[in-house]
VOPAGU-2260 file (C-alpha; in pm, 1 decimal, decimal comma):
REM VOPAGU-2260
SITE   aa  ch    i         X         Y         Z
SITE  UNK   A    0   12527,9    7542,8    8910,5
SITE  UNK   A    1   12504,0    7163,0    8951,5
SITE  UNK   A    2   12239,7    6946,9    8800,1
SITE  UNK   A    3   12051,1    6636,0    8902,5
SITE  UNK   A    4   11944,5    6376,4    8678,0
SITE  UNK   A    5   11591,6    6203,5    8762,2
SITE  UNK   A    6   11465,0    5929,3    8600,9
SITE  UNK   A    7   11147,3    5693,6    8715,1
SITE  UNK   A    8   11142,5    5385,1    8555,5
SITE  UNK   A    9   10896,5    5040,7    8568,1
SITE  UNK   A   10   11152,6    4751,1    8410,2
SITE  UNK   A   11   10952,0    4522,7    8138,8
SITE  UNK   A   12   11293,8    4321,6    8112,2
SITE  UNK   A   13   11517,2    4256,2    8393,7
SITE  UNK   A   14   11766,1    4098,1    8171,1
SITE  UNK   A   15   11786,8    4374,1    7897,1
SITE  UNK   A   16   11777,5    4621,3    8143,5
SITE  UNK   A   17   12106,2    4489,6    8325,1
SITE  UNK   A   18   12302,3    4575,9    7991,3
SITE  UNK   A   19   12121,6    4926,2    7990,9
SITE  UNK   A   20   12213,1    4971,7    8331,8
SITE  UNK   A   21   12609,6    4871,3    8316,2
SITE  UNK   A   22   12626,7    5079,9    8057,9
SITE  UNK   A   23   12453,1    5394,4    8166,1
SITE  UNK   A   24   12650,8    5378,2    8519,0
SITE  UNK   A   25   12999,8    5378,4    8251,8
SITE  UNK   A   26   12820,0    5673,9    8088,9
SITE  UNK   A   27   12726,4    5878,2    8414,3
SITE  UNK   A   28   13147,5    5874,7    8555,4
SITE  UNK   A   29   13251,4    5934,7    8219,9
SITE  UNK   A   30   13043,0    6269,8    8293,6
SITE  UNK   A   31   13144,4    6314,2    8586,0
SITE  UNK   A   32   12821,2    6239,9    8738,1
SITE  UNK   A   33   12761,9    6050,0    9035,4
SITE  UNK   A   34   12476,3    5843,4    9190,4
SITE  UNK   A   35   12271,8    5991,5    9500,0
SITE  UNK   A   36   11994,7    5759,6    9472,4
SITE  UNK   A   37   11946,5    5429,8    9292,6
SITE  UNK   A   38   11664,0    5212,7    9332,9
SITE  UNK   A   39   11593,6    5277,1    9695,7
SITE  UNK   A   40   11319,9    5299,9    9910,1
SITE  UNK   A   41   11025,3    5596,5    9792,7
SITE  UNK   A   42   10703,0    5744,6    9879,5
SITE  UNK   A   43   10510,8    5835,7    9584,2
SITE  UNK   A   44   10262,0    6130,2    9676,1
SITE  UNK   A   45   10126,8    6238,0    9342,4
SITE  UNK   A   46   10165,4    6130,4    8957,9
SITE  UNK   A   47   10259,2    5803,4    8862,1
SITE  UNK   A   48   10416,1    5565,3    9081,8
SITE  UNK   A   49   10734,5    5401,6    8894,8
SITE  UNK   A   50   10898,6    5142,6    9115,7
SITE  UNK   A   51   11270,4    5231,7    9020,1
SITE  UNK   A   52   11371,1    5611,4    9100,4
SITE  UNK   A   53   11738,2    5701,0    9003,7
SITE  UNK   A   54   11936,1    6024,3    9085,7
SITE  UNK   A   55   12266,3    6139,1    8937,4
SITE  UNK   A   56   12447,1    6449,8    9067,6
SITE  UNK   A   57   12666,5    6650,3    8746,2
SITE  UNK   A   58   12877,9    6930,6    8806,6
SITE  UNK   A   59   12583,5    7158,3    8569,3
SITE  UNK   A   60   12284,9    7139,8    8281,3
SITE  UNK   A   61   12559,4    7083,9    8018,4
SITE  UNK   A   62   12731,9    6841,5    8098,4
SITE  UNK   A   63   12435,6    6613,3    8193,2
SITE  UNK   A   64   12290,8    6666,9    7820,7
SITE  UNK   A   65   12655,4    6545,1    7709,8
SITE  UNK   A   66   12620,6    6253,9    7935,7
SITE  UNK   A   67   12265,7    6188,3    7735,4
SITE  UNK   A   68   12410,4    6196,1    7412,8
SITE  UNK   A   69   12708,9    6060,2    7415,8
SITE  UNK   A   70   12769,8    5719,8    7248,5
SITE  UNK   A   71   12802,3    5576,6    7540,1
SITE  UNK   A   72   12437,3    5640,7    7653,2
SITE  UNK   A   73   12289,6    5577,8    7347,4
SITE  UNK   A   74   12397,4    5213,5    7315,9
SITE  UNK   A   75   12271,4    5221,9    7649,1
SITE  UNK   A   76   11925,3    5329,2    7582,0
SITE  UNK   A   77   11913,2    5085,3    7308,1
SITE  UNK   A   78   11866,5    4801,4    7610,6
SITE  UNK   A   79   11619,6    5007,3    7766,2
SITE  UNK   A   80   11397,0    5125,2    7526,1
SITE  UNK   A   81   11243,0    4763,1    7478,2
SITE  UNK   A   82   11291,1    4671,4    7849,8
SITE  UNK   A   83   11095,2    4948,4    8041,0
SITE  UNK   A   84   10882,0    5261,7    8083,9
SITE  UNK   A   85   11068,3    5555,1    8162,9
SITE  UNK   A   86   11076,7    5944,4    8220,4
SITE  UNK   A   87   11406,8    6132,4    8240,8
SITE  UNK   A   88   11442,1    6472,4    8332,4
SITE  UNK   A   89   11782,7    6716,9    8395,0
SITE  UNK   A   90   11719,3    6977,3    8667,3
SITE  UNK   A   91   11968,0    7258,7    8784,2
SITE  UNK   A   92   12056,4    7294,2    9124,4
SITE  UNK   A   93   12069,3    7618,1    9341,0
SITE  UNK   A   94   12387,5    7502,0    9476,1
């Protein structure tokens, strides 16, 4: 089964959040994930409204939890943990 990765996020620090991003994206192929939405255009219909919505495609669960903690990622998150407000969540596909 495939997986989707879904993160909302409200950036505090356009700069910082540039190195978080560069590195994340070198994270997600290294996973073999892929990008199926990034930053676009949304309509928030319940819950919080975060202005930057991001979905990755992996082939399943595991590997997008490998992707999370891999060094990679983590050096990542160290840009993004001071520049925004985010939630992140893995979900499995029926497909």
């Amino acid at each position: 089964m495939g997986a989707l990765w879904i993160a909302h996020v409200t950036v505090t620090d356009e700069e910082a959040y540039k190195k978080y991003a560069a590195l994340a994206t070198t994270a997600i192929a290294e996973h073999d994930g892929t990008f199926i939405a990034r930053g676009g255009r949304f309509v928030q219909l319940e819950g919080k409204e975060r202005p930057r919505n991001v979905v990755a495609r992996f082939p399943d669960v595991e590997t997008a939890e490998r992707c999370y903690h891999s060094d990679t990622y983590q050096a990542a998150l160290e840009h993004a943990r001071h520049a925004s407000e985010r939630e992140l969540m893995i979900i499995e596909t029926n497909e």
